[in-house]
C-alpha positions as a LaTeX table, in Angstrom:
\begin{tabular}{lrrr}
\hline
Residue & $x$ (\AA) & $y$ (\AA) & $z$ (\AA) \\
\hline
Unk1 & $-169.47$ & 1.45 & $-90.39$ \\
Unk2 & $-172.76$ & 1.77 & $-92.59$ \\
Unk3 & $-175.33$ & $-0.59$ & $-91.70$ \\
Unk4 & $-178.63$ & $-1.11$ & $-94.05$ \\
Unk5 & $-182.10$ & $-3.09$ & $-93.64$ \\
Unk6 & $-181.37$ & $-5.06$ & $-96.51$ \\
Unk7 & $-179.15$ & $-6.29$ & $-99.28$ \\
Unk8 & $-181.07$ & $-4.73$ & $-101.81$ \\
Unk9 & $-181.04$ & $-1.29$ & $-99.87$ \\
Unk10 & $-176.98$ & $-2.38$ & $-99.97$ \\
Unk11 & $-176.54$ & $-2.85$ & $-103.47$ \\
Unk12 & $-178.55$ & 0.04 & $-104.57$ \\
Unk13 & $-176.78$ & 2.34 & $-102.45$ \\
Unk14 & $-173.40$ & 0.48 & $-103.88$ \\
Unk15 & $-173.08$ & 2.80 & $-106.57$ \\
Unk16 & $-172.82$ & 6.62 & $-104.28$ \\
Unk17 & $-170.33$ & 4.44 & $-101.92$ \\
Unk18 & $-167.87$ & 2.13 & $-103.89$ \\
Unk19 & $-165.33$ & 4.34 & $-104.26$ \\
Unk20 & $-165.19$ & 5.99 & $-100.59$ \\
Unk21 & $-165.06$ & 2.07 & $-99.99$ \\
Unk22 & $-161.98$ & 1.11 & $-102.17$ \\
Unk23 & $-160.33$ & 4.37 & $-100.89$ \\
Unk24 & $-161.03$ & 2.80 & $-97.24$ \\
Unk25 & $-159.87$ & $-0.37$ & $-98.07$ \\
Unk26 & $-156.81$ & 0.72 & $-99.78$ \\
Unk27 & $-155.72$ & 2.78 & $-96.28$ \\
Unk28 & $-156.76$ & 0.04 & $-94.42$ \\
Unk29 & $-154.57$ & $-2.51$ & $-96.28$ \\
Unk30 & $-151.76$ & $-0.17$ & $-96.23$ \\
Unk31 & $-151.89$ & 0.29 & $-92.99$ \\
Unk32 & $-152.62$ & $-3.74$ & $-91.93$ \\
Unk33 & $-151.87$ & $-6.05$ & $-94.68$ \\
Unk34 & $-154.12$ & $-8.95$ & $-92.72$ \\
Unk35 & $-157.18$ & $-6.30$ & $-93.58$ \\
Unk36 & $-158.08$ & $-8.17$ & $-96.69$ \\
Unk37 & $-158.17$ & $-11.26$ & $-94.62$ \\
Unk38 & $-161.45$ & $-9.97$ & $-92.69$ \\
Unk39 & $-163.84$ & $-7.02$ & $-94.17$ \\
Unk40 & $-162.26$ & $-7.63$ & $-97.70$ \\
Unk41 & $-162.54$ & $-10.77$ & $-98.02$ \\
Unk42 & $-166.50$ & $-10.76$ & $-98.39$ \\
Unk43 & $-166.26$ & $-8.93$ & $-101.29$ \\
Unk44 & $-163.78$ & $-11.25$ & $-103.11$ \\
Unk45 & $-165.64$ & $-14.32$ & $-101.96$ \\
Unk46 & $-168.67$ & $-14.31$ & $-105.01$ \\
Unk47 & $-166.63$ & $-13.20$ & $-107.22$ \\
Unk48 & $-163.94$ & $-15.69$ & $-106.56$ \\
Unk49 & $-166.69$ & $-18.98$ & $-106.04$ \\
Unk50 & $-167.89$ & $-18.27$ & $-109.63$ \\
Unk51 & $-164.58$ & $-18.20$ & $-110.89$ \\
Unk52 & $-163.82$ & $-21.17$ & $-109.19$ \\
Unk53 & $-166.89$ & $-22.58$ & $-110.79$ \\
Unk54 & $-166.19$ & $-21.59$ & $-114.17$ \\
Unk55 & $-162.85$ & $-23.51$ & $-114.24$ \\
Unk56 & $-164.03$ & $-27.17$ & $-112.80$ \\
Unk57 & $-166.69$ & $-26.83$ & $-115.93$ \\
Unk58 & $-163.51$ & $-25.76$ & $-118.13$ \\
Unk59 & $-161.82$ & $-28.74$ & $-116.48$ \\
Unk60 & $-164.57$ & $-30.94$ & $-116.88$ \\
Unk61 & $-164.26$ & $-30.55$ & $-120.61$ \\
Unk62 & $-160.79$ & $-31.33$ & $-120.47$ \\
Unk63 & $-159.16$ & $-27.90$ & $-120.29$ \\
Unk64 & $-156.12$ & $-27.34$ & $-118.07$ \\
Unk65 & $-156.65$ & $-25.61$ & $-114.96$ \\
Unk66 & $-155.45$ & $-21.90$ & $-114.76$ \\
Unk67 & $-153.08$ & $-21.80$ & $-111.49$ \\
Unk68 & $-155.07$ & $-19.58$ & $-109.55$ \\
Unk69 & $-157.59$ & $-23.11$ & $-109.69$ \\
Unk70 & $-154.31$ & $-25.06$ & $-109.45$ \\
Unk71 & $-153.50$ & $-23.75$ & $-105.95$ \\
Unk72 & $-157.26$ & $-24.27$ & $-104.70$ \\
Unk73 & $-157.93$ & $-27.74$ & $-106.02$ \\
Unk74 & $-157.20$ & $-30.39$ & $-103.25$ \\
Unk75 & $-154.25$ & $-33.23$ & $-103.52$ \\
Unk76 & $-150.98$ & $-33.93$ & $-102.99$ \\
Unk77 & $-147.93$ & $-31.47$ & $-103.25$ \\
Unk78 & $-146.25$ & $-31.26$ & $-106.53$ \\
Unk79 & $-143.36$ & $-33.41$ & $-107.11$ \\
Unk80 & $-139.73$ & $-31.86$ & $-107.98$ \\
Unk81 & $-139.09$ & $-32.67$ & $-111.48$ \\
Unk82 & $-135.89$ & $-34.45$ & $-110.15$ \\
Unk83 & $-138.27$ & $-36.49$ & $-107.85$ \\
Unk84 & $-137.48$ & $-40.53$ & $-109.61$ \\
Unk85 & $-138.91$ & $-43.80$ & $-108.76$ \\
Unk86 & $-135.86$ & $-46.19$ & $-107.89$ \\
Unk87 & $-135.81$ & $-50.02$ & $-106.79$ \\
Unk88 & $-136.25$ & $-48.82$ & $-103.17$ \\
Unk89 & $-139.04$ & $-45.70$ & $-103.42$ \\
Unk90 & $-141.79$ & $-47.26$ & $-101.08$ \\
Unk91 & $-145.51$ & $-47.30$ & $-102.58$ \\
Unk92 & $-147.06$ & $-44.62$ & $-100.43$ \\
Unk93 & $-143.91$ & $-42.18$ & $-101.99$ \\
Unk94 & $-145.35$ & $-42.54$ & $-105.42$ \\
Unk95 & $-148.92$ & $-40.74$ & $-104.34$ \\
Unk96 & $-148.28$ & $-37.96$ & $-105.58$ \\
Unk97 & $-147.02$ & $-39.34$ & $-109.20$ \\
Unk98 & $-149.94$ & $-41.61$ & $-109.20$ \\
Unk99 & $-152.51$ & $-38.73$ & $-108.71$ \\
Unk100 & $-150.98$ & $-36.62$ & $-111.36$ \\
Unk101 & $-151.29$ & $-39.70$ & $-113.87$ \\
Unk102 & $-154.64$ & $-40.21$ & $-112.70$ \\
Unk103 & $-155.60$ & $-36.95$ & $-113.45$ \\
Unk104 & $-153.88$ & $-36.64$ & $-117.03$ \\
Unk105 & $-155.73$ & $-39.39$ & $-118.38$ \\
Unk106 & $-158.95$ & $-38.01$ & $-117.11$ \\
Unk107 & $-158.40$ & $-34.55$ & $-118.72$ \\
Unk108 & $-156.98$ & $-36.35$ & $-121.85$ \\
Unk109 & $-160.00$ & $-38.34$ & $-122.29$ \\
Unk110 & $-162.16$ & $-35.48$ & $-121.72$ \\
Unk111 & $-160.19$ & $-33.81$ & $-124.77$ \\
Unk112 & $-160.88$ & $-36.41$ & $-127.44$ \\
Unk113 & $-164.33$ & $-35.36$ & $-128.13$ \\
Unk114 & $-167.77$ & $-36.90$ & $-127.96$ \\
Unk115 & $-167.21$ & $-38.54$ & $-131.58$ \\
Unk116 & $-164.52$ & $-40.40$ & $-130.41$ \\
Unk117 & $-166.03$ & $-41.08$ & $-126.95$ \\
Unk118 & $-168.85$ & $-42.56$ & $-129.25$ \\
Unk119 & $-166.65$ & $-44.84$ & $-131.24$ \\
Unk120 & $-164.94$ & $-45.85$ & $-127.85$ \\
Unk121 & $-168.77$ & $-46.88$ & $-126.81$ \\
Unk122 & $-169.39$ & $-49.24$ & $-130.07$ \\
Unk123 & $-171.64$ & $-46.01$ & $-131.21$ \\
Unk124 & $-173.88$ & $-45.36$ & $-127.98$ \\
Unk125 & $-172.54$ & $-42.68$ & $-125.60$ \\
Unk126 & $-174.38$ & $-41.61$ & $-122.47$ \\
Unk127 & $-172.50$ & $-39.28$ & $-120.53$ \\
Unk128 & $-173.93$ & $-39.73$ & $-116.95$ \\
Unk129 & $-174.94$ & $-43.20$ & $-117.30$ \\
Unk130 & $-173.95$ & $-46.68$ & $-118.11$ \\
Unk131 & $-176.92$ & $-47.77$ & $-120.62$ \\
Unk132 & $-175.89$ & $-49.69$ & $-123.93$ \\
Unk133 & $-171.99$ & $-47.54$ & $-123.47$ \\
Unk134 & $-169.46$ & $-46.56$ & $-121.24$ \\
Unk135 & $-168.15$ & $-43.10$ & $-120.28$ \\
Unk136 & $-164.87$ & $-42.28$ & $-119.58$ \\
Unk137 & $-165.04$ & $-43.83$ & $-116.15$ \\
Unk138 & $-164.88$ & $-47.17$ & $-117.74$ \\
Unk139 & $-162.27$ & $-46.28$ & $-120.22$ \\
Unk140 & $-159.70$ & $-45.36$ & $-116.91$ \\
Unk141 & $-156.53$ & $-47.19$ & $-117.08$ \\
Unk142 & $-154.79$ & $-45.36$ & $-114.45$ \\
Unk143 & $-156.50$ & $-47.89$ & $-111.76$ \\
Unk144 & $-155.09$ & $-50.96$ & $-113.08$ \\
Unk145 & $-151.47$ & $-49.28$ & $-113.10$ \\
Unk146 & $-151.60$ & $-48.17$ & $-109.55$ \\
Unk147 & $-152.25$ & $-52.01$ & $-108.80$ \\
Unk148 & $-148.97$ & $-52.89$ & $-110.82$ \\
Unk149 & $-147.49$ & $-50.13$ & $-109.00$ \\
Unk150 & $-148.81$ & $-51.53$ & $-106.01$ \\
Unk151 & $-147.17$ & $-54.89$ & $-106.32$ \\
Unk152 & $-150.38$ & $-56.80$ & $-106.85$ \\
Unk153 & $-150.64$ & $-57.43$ & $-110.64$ \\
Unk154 & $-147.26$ & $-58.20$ & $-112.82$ \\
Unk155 & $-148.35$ & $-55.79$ & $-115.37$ \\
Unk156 & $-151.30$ & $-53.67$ & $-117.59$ \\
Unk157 & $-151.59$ & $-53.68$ & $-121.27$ \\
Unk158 & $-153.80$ & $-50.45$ & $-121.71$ \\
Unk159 & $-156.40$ & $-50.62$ & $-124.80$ \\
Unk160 & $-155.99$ & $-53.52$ & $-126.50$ \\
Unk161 & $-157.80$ & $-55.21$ & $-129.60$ \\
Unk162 & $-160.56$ & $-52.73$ & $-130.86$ \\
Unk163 & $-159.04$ & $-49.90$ & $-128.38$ \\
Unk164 & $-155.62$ & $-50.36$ & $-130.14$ \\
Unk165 & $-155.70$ & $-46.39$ & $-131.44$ \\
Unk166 & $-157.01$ & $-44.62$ & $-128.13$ \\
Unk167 & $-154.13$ & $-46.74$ & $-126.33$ \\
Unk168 & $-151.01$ & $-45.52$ & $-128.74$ \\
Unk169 & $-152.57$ & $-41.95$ & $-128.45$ \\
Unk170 & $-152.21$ & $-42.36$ & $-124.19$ \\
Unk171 & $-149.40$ & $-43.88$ & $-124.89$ \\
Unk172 & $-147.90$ & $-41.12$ & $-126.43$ \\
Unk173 & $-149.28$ & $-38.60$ & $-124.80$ \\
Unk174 & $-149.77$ & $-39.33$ & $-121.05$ \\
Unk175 & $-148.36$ & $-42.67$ & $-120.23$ \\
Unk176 & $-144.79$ & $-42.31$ & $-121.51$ \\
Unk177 & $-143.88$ & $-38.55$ & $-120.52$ \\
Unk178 & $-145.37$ & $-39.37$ & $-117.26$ \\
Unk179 & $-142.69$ & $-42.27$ & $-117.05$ \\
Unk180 & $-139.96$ & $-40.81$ & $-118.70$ \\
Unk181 & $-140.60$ & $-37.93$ & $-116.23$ \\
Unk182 & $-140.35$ & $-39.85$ & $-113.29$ \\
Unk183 & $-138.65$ & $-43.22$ & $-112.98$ \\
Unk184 & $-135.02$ & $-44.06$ & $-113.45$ \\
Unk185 & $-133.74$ & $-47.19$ & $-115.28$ \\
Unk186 & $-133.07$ & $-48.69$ & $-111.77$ \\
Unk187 & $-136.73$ & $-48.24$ & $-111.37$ \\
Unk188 & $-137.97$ & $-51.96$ & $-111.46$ \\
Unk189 & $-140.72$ & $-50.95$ & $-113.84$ \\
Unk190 & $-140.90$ & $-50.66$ & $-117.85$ \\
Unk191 & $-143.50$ & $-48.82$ & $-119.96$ \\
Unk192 & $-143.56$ & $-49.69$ & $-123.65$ \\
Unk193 & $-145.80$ & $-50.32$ & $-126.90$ \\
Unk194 & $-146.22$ & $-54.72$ & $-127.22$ \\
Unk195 & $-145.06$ & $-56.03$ & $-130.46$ \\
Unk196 & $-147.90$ & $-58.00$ & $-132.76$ \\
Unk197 & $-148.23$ & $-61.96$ & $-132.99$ \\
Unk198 & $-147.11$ & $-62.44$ & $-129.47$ \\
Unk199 & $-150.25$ & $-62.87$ & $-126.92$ \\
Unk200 & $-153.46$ & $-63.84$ & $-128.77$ \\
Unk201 & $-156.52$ & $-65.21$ & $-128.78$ \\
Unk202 & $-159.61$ & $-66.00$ & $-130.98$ \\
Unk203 & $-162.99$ & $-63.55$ & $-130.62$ \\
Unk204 & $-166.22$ & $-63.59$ & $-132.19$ \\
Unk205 & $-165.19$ & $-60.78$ & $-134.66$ \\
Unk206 & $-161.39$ & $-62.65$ & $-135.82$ \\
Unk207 & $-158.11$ & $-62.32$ & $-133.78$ \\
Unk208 & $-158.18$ & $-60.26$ & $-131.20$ \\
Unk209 & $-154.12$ & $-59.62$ & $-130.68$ \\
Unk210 & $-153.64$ & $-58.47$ & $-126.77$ \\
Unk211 & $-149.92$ & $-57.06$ & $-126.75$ \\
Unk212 & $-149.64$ & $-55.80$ & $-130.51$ \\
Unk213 & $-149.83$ & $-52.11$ & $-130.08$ \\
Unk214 & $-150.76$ & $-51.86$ & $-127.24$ \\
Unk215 & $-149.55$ & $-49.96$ & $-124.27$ \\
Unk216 & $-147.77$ & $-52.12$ & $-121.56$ \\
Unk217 & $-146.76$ & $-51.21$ & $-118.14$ \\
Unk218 & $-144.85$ & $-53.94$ & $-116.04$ \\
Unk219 & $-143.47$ & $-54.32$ & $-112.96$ \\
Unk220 & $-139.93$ & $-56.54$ & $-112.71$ \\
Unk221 & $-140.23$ & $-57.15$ & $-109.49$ \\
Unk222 & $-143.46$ & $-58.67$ & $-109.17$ \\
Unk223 & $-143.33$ & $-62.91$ & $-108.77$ \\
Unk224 & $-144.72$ & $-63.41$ & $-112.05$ \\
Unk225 & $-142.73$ & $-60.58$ & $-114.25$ \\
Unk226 & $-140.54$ & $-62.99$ & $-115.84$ \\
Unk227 & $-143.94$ & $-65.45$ & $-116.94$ \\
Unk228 & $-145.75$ & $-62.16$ & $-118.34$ \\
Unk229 & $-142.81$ & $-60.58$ & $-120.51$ \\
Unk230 & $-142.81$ & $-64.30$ & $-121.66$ \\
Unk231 & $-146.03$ & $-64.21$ & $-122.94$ \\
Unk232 & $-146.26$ & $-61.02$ & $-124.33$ \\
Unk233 & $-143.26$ & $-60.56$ & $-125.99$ \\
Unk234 & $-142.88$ & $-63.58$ & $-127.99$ \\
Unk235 & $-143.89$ & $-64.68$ & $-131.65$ \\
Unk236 & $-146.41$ & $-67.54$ & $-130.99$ \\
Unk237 & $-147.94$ & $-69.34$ & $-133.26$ \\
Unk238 & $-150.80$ & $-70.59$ & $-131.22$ \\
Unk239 & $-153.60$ & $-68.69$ & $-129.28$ \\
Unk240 & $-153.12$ & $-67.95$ & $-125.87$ \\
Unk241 & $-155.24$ & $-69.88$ & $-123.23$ \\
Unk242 & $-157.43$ & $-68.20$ & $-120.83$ \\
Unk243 & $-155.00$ & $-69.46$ & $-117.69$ \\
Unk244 & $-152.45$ & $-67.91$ & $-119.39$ \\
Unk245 & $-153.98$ & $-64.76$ & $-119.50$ \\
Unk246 & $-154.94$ & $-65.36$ & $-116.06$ \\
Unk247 & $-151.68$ & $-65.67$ & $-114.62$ \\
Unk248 & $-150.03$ & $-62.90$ & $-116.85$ \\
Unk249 & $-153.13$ & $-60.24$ & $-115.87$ \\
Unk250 & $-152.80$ & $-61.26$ & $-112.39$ \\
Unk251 & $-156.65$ & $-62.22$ & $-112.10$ \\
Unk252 & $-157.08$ & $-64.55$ & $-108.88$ \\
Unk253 & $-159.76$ & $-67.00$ & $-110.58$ \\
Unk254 & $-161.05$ & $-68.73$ & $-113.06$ \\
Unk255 & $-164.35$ & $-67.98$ & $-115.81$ \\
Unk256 & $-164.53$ & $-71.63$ & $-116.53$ \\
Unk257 & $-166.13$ & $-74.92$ & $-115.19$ \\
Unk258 & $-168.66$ & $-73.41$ & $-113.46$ \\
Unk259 & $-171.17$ & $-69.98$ & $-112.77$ \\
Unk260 & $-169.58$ & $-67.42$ & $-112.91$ \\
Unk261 & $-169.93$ & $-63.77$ & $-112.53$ \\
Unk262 & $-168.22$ & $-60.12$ & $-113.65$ \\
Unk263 & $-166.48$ & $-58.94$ & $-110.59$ \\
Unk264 & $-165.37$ & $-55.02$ & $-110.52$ \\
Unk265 & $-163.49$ & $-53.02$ & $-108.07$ \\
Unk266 & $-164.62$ & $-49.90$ & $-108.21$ \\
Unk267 & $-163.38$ & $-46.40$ & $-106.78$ \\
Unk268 & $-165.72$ & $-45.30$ & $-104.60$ \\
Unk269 & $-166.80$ & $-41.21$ & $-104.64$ \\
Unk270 & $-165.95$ & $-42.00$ & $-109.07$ \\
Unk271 & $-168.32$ & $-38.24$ & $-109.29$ \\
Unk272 & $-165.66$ & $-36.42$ & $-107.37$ \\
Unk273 & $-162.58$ & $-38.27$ & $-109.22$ \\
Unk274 & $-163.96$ & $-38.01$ & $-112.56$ \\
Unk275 & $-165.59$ & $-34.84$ & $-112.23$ \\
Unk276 & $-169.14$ & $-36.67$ & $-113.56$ \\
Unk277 & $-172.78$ & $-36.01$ & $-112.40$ \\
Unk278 & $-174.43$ & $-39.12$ & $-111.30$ \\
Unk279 & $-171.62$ & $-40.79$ & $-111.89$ \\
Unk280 & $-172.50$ & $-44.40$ & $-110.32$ \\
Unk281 & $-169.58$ & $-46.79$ & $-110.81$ \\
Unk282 & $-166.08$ & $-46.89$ & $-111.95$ \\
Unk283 & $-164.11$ & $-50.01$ & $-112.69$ \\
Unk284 & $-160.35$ & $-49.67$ & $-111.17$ \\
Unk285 & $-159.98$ & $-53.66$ & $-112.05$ \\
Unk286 & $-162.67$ & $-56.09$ & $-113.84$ \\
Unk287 & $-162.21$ & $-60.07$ & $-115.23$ \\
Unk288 & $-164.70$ & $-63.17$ & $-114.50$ \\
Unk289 & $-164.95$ & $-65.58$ & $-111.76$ \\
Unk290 & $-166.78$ & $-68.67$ & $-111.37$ \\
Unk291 & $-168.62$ & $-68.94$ & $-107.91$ \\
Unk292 & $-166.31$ & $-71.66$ & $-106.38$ \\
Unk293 & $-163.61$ & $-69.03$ & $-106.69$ \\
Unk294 & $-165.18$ & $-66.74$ & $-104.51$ \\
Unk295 & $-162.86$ & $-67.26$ & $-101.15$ \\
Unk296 & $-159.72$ & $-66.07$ & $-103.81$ \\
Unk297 & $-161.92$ & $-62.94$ & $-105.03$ \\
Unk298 & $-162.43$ & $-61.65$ & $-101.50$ \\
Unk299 & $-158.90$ & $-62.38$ & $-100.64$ \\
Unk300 & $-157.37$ & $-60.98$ & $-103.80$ \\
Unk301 & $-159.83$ & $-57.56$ & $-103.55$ \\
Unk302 & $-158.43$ & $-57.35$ & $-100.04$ \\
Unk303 & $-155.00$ & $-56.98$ & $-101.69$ \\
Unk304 & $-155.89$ & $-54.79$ & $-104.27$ \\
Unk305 & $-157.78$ & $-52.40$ & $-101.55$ \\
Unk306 & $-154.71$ & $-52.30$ & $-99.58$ \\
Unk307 & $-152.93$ & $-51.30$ & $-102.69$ \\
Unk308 & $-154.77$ & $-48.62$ & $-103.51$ \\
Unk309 & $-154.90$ & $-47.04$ & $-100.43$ \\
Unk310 & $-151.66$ & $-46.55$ & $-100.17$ \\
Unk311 & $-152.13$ & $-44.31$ & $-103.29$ \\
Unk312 & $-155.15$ & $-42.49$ & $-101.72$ \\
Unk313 & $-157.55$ & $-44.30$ & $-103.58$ \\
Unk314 & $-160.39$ & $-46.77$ & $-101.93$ \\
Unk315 & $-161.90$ & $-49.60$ & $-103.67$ \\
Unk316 & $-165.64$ & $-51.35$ & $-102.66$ \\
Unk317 & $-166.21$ & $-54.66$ & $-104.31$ \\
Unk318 & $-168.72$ & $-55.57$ & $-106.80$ \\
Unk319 & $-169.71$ & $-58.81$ & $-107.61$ \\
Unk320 & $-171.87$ & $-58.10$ & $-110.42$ \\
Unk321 & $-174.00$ & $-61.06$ & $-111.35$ \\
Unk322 & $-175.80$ & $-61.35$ & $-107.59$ \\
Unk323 & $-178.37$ & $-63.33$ & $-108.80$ \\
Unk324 & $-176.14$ & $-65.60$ & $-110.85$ \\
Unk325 & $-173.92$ & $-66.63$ & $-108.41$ \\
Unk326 & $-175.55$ & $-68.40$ & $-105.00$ \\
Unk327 & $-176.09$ & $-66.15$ & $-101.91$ \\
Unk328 & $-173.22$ & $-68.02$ & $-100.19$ \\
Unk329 & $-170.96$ & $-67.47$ & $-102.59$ \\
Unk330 & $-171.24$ & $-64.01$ & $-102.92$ \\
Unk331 & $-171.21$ & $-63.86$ & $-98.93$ \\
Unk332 & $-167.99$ & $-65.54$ & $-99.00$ \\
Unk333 & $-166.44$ & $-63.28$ & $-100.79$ \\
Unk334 & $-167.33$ & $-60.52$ & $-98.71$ \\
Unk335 & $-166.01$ & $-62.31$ & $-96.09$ \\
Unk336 & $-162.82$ & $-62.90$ & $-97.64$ \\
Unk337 & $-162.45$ & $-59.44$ & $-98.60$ \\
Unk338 & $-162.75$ & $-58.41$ & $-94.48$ \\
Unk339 & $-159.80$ & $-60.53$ & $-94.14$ \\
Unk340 & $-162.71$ & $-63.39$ & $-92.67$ \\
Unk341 & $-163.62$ & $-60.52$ & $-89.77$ \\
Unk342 & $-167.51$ & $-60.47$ & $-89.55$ \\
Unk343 & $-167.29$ & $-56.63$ & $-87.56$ \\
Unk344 & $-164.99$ & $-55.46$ & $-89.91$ \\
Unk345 & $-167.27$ & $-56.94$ & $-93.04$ \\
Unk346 & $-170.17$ & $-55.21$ & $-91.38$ \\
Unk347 & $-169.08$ & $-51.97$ & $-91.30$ \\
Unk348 & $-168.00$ & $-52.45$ & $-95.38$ \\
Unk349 & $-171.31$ & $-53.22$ & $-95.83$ \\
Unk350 & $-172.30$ & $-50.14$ & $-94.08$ \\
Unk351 & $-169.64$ & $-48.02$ & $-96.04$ \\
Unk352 & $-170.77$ & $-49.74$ & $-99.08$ \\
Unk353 & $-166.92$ & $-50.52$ & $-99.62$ \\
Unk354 & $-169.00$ & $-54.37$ & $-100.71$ \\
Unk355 & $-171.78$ & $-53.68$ & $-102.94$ \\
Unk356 & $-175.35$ & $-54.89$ & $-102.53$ \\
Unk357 & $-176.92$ & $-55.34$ & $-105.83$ \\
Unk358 & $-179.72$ & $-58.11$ & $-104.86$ \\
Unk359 & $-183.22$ & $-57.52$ & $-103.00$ \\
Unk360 & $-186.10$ & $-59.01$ & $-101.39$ \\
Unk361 & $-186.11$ & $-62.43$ & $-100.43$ \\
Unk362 & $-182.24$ & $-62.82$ & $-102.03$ \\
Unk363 & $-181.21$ & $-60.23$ & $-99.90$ \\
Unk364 & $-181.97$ & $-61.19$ & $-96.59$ \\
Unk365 & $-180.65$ & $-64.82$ & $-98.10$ \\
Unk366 & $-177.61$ & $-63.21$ & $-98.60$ \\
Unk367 & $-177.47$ & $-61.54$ & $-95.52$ \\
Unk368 & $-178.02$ & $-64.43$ & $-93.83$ \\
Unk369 & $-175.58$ & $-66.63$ & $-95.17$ \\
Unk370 & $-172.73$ & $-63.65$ & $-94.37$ \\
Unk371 & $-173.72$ & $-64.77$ & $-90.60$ \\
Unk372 & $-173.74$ & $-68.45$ & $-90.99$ \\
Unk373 & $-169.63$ & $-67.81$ & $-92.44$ \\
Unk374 & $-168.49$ & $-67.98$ & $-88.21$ \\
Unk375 & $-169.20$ & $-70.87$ & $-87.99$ \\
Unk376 & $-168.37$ & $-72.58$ & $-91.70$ \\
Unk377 & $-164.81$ & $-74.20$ & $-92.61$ \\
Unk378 & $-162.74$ & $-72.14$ & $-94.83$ \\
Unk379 & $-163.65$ & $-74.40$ & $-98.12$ \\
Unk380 & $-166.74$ & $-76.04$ & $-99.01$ \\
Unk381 & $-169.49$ & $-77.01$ & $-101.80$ \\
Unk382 & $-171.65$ & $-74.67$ & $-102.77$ \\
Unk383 & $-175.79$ & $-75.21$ & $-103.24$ \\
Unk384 & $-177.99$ & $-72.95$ & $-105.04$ \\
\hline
\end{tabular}
C-alpha cells in the first residue's frame, strides 16, 4: 500500500504505477471477486458519475437511456410484457405502467424539437420558465390519465382544438402502444381518436371541436362513462354547454355566476419528474371555479391526491387567482382538501402540498380565516 501527501503527487506518479496497479487488481479480483467492491471501486466511481451525467443530459433532450443508465435510474420494476390490466387489477398494480407512460411522453415531447415546442407555446418558448409560454410541463397529459385511471374523472381527451396535431402524433406514438401493450379488452378502459362534429363549442377564434381528432382515454367503469361517451361520440348539431363539459371532464365546479379563479393540481418535485431546471409548477389537472365552489375544490383535490398517490405521484393544490377569490374562500378549500382536519391542513401548508401565492396583509387574512374554519358550519356566504 503506497500512500502520498497529495492527489496531485498521486496522479503524477499515476503514470510509473498504473500498470503494476491493474496487474494487482487483476490477482486480486481473481483471487476475491468482492475486490472490485472495495479498493476498485474508487477508481470506477468518476468515471462512472460522469457517465451517469452524460446520459440524464442525453435524456433530457429526449434520447433513450442506454441500459447501463436504465439499471441506475430509480422506479418501479419493469413489467412482463404479458403483465394486462383486467376489470379487477387494483390501482396501486398499475404503478409501474403508469410510470412508464409518464415517462414516454416526457421523452417524446423532449424529441419534437424547440420549433414545435414554439408553435405548442402560440410562438414564445421559455424553457425554464412560465413567461408569455408553456414548457413541456404544461403540455403533460399523462397526469390527467392517471386520474381516469384512478377512478376520479370518466375520461381525458388529450390535445384538443389548436393541439389537434401534437395529440394524433401521442396518439400514435405513445398513448396507443402503451395500451395495446398492456390492457385486455376486459380491461374497463378504451383509448381511441374522437370523431368530428360531436362535442363542441364556440371560441374567440371559430369552433373549437373538443373530441374531433383528438385522443380519448375513458374509463367504463366510472359513474359518469355512459354520460361522457354520450357526449363525445355523437353528431350534434348544437354547441356543447359548459355543464356539460363539466360533468363529462369530471371538473367538481362551476366558472359561472360568480368570481372565480384557475385552480391547478400540480406534481410537486415537477424538476425531478421532468428533468427541468427551475422548473416551478406542473399542472397534473386545471379548469375554473367560482369562489362559492370552493368546499367541492378542496374535497374533489382530496380525491384526486389520493388518486395519485396510489400511482406514486403527489399533488399540492393551487388556487391560482389568491387575490381574486376572498381569503375565506381560498381557506376553505384548503380545508376541504385536509378532509376539514385543521393539524392535518397545517402540516400541507408546511409541505407546501396547498400553495401560498398571496402576501402581506392578505396573507395573514388568509391565515386567519383557515383558523376561524373550527368553528364555521360546513356552508355559508362569502364576504370580500
Amino acid at each position: 500500500l503506497v500512500k502520498y501527501c497529495s492527489v496531485g503527487c498521486q496522479k503524477a506518479h499515476r503514470k510509473q504505477h498504473k500498470n503494476a496497479c491493474e496487474k494487482r487488481a487483476a490477482e486480486l479480483l481473481q483471487s476475491n471477486p468482492f475486490a472490485s467492491c472495495r479498493g476498485l471501486i474508487k477508481e470506477e466511481q468518476p468515471c462512472k458519475k460522469a457517465a451517469e451525467l452524460k446520459e440524464e443530459q442525453l435524456y433530457s433532450q429526449g434520447h433513450e437511456r442506454t441500459e447501463l443508465n436504465q439499471k441506475a435510474a430509480p422506479g418501479p420494476p419493469p413489467f412482463a410484457s404479458t403483465f394486462r390490466v383486467t376489470a379487477s387489477t387494483n390501482v396501486e398494480d398499475m404503478r409501474g405502467i403508469f410510470r412508464e407512460l409518464f415517462d414516454s411522453e416526457i421523452r417524446f415531447m423532449k424529441g419534437l424539437g424547440e420549433e414545435t415546442l414554439k408553435k405548442m407555446c402560440g410562438g414564445s418558448w421559455d424553457p425554464r420558465f412560465c413567461e408569455g409560454g408553456a414548457p413541456i410541463n404544461h403540455f403533460s397529459t399523462s397526469g390527467e390519465i392517471g386520474l381516469v385511471l384512478a377512478g376520479v374523472k370518466p375520461c381525458s381527451v388529450v390535445a384538443h382544438h389548436n393541439l389537434q396535431e401534437y395529440g394524433q402524433l401521442l396518439y400514435r406514438n405513445v398513448l396507443r402502444p402503451w395500451y395495446e401493450k398492456y390492457f385486455s379488452e376486459d380491461s374497463g378502459f378504451v383509448c381511441e381518436l374522437g370523431s368530428p362534429g360531436c362535442a363542441w363549442y364556440e371560441s374567440d377564434s371559430g369552433v373549437a371541436d373538443i373530441a374531433g381528432g383528438a385522443s380519448m382515454f375513458i374509463n367504463l367503469n366510472h359513474s359518469d362513462a355512459s354520460y361522457a361517451i354520450g357526449i363525445l361520440r355523437t353528431k350534434n348539431s348544437r354547441a356543447t354547454t359548459q355543464e356539460e363539459l363539466r360533468k363529462v371532464f369530471g371538473y367538481p365546479a362551476s366558472d359561472e355566476g360568480g368570481i372565480e379563479s384557475l385552480i391547478e393540481y400540480q406534481f410537486q418535485n415537477p424538476a425531478s419528474i421532468y428533468k427541468i431546471k427551475n422548473c416551478c409548477c406542473s399542472p397534473c389537472l386545471d379548469f375554473r371555479a367560482i369562489e362559492s365552489d370552493a368546499a367541492s375544490v378542496g374535497r374533489h383535490f382530496r380525491q384526486c391526491r389520493e388518486g395519485m398517490l396510489k400511482l406514486g405521484y403527489s399533488l399540492a393544490l393551487d388556487v391560482y387567482h389568491q387575490d381574486e377569490w376572498s381569503p375565506r374562500a381560498v381557506a376553505t378549500a384548503w380545508y376541504y382538501a385536509a378532509g376539514c382536519d385543521m393539524e392535518e391542513c397545517l402540516q400541507m401548508l408546511q409541505a407546501d402540498q396547498v400553495w401560498m401565492r398571496c402576501c402581506g396583509h392578505r396573507k395573514e387574512w388568509l391565515i386567519r380565516e383557515l383558523f376561524n374554519m373550527r368553528s364555521r358550519q360546513p356552508s355559508f356566504v362569502y364576504h370580500r
